[in-house]
N, C-alpha and C positions, 0 to 999 in steps of 0.2 A: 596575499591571501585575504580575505574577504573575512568579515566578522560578522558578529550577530546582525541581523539585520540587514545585510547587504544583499546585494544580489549579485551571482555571480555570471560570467559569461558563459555562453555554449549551453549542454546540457549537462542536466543534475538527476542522478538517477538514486534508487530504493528499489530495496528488496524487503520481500515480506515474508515471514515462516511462523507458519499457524501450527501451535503448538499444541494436540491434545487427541486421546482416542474417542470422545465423544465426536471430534467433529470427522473425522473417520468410518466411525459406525453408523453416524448418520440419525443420531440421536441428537446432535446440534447443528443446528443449521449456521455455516458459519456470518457475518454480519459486518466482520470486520473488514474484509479486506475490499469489498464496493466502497467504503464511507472514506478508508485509508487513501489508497486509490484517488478519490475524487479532492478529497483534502489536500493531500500532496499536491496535485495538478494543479490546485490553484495559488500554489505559493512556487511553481515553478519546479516542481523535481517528479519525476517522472516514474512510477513506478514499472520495472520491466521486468520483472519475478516474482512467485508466489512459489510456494510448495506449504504441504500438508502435512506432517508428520507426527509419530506415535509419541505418546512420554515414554521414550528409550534412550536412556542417558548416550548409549554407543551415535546413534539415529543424531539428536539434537545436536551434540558436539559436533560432527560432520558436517551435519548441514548449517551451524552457523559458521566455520571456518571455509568451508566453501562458498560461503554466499556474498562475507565482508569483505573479501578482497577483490569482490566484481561489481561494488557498488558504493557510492557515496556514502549513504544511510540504509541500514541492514536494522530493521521492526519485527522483532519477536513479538507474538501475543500469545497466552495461557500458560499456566504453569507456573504460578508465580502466587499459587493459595496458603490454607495451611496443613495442608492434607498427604498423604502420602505418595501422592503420584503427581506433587508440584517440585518438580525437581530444576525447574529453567534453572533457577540461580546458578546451580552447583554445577550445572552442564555449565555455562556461559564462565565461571569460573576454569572450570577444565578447559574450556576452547581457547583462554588465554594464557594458559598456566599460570595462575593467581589463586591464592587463598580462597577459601569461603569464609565468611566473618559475620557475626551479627552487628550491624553496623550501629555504631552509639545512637545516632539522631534518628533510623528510623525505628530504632527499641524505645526512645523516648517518645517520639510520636504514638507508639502504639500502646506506651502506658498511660501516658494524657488521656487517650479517647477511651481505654475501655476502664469500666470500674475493676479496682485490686482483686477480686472474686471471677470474672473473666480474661485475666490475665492469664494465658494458659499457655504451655510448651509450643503445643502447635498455631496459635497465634502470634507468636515471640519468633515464629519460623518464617513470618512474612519478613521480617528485616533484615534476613539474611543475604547478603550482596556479597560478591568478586570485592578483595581489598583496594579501595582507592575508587570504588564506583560511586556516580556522580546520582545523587535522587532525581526521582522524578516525581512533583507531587500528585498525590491523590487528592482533591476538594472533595469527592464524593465517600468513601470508606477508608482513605486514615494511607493503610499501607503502600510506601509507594510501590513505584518501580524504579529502574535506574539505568545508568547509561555508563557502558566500554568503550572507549574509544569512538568508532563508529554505529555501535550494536545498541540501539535504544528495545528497553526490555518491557513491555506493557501488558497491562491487564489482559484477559480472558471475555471478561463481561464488557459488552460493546459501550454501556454508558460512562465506565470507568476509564475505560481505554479512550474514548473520546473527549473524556475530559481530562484525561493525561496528556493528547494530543493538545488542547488547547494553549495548558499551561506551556509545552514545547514548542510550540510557535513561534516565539523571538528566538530560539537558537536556530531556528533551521534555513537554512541558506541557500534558498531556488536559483535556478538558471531563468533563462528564454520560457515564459510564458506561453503552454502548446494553444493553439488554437484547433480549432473545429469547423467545417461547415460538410452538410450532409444534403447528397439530392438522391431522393425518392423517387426510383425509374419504375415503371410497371412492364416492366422485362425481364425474364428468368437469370439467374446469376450464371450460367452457360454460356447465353447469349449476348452475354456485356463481358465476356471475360475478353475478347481478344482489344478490343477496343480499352479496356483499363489496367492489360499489359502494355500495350503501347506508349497511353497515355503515362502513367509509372516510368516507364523507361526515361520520358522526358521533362520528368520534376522527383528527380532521386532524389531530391532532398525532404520530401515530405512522405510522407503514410498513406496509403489508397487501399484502404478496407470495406471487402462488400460482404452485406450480411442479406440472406435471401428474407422472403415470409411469402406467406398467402394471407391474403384477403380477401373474405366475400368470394372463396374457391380461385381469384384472381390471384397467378404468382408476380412476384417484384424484387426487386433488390434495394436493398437501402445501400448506397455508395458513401461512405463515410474520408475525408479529407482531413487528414491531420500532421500538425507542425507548426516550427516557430515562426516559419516561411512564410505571412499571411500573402503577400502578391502570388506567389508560388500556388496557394492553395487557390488562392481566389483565378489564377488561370486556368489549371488543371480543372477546378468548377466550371468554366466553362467554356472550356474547351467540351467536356461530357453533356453537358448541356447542349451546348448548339449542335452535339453528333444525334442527341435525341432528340431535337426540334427537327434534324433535317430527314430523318430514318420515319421521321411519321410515330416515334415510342412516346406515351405521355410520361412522363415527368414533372419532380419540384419539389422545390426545398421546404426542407422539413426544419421551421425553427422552432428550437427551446424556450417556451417561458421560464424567466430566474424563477 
């Protein structure tokens, strides 16, 4: 079994469950789960899930018990305030059948940082954890979050959750490093499909995803190549390539500046 810092073989996957009815009604836009996403990807674990859901204790329990056991690392965000409709804790306690507890260290934490005058019920309701859960620290605003088993629990607000994320980086334990390379055909996504089922058929081990656009009223597809496979990729690349040099279609790769 592989430990902090190591890397493991094959792949490493997450799930994500974004916790909350503002991002629902569409009163939040949510921010988190592009940045999670791309974070993960580079320490090698692979996110293949998201869902949305309401703070309904029936709702979250569900969907975090459905989610942990299809995935390496299962990331809650929101719910986790001091307010009456942060309920994560008590759900992720019920998802494992475990106590709710206000937990000694992070009730200490939260009397350190605030003065004895805003020491208040509902702030003393941040350190409430599942018995035997592991903190996660907050640098930015004091209360953490925490971690079951597989189930890391985090902020709502993207700065906090990101700087949750950082401090959780020595525990988390990537597979195979996905790679990328993307060619820019100026051909309708119709008209390259039969040629990028084919090609697909003969590198099943990597991801062949096209995303269309228009430009300048001109339509095109962006052909996106993904996996741990770089020769694989880099064939499949062009093999599409030399079918659009020989077809007379312009094309070309589209690279990223870091």
């Amino acid at each position: 079994m592989a430990t902090d810092g190591e890397q493991k073989k094959g792949k490493v996957t997450a799930g994500l469950l974004i916790i909350g009815n503002e991002i629902l009604s569409g009163r939040t836009v949510d921010a988190n789960l592009p940045y999670l996403a791309t974070f993960l990807g580079g320490i090698g674990i692979r996110l293949v899930e998201a869902r949305v859901i309401p703070d309904i204790e029936r709702e979250i329990v569900d969907a975090v018990n459905a989610m942990r056991v299809k995935v390496d690392y299962l990331f809650t965000t929101g719910g986790i305030g001091p307010t009456h409709d942060d309920i994560t804790a008590g759900c992720i306690a019920r998802a494992f059948g475990q106590k709710l507890i206000r937990h000694p260290e992070a009730e200490r934490r939260l009397r350190a940082f605030y003065p004895p005058e805003k020491v208040t019920e509902a702030r003393l309701k941040m350190a409430e954890t599942p018995e035997g859960a592991v903190l996660i620290d907050n640098p930015v605003s004091v209360a953490p979050g925490f971690i079951v088993e597989n189930v890391h629990v985090l902020a709502g607000v993207p700065k906090i959750m990101q700087a949750m994320l950082d401090i959780l980086k020595p525990r988390l334990v990537g597979g195979a490093l996905v790679h990328s390379r993307t060619l820019v055909v100026f051909k309708g996504e119709g008209d390259m499909a039969a040629v990028l089922g084919a090609i697909q058929g003969r590198y099943p081990a990597i991801d062949i995803g096209s995303y269309p656009f228009f430009r300048m009223d001109k339509p095109g597809t962006s052909i996106v190549f993904r996996g741990d496979d770089v020769p694989a990729i880099d064939a499949a690349f062009a093999e599409l390539e030399a079918y659009c040099r020989a077809s007379g279609v312009e094309c070309r790769e589209e690279v990223l500046l870091a």
